[in-house]
C-alpha positions as a Python dict, from the first residue, in 0.01 Angstrom:
ca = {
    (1, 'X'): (0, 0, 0),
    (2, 'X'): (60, 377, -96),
    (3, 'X'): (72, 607, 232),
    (4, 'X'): (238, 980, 290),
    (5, 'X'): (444, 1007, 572),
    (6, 'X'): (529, 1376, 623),
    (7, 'X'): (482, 1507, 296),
    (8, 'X'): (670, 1207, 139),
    (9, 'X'): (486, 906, -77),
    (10, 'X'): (567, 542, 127),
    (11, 'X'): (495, 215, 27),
    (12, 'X'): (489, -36, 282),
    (13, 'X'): (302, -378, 313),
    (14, 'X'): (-63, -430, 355),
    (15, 'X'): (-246, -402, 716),
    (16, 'X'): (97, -180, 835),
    (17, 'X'): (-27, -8, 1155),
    (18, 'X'): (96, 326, 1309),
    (19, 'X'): (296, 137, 1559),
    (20, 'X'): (482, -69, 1217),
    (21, 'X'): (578, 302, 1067),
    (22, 'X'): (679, 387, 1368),
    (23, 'X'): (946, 126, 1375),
    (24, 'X'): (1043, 135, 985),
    (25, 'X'): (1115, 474, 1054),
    (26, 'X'): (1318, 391, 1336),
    (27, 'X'): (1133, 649, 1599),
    (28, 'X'): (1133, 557, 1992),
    (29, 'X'): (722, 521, 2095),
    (30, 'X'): (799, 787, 2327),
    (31, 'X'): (801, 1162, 2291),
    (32, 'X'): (580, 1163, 1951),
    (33, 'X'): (230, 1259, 1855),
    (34, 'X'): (79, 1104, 1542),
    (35, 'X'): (-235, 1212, 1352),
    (36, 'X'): (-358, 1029, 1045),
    (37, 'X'): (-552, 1191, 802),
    (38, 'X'): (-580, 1496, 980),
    (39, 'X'): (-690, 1374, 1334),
    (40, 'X'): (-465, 1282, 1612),
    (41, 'X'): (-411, 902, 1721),
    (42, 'X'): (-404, 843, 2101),
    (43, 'X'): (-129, 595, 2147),
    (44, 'X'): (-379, 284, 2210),
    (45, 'X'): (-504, 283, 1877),
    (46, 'X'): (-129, 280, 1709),
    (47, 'X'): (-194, -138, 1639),
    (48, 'X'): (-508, -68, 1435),
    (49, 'X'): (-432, -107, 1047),
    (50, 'X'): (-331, 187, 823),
    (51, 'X'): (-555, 194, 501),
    (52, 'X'): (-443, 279, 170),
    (53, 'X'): (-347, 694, 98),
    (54, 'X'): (-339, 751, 425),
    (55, 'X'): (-175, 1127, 529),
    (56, 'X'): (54, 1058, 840),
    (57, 'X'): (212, 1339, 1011),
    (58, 'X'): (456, 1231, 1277),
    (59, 'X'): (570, 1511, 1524),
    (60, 'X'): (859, 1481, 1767),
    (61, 'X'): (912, 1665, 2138),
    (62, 'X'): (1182, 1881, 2111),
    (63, 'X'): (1388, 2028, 2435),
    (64, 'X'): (1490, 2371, 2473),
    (65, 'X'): (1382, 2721, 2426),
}
């Protein structure tokens, strides 16, 4: 399947969840907010299966000032 992480067209296998792009992408599970398709995904809902063209935006906590 066809997804865009950040801007950028992915393919990745069939039924990949949040959680799965997560780890291809090589981020900790910690510190990050994720919304697909425009809404927000609270972290118990990161197993559920991505569908085709889904938009994911991944943001990462950042320190400082």
């Amino acid at each position: 399947m066809m997804i865009v992480v950040n801007g950028d067209r992915t393919v990745l296998p069939d039924e990949t969840t949040v959680a799965g792009v997560l780890g291809v992408l090589g981020l900790p599970g910690r510190g990050i907010a994720v919304a697909v398709d425009g809404a927000v995904v609270s972290r118990r809902d990161w197993h559920s299966p991505l569908l085709d063209g889904a938009e994911v935006e991944i943001l990462t906590a950042v320190q400082g000032g």
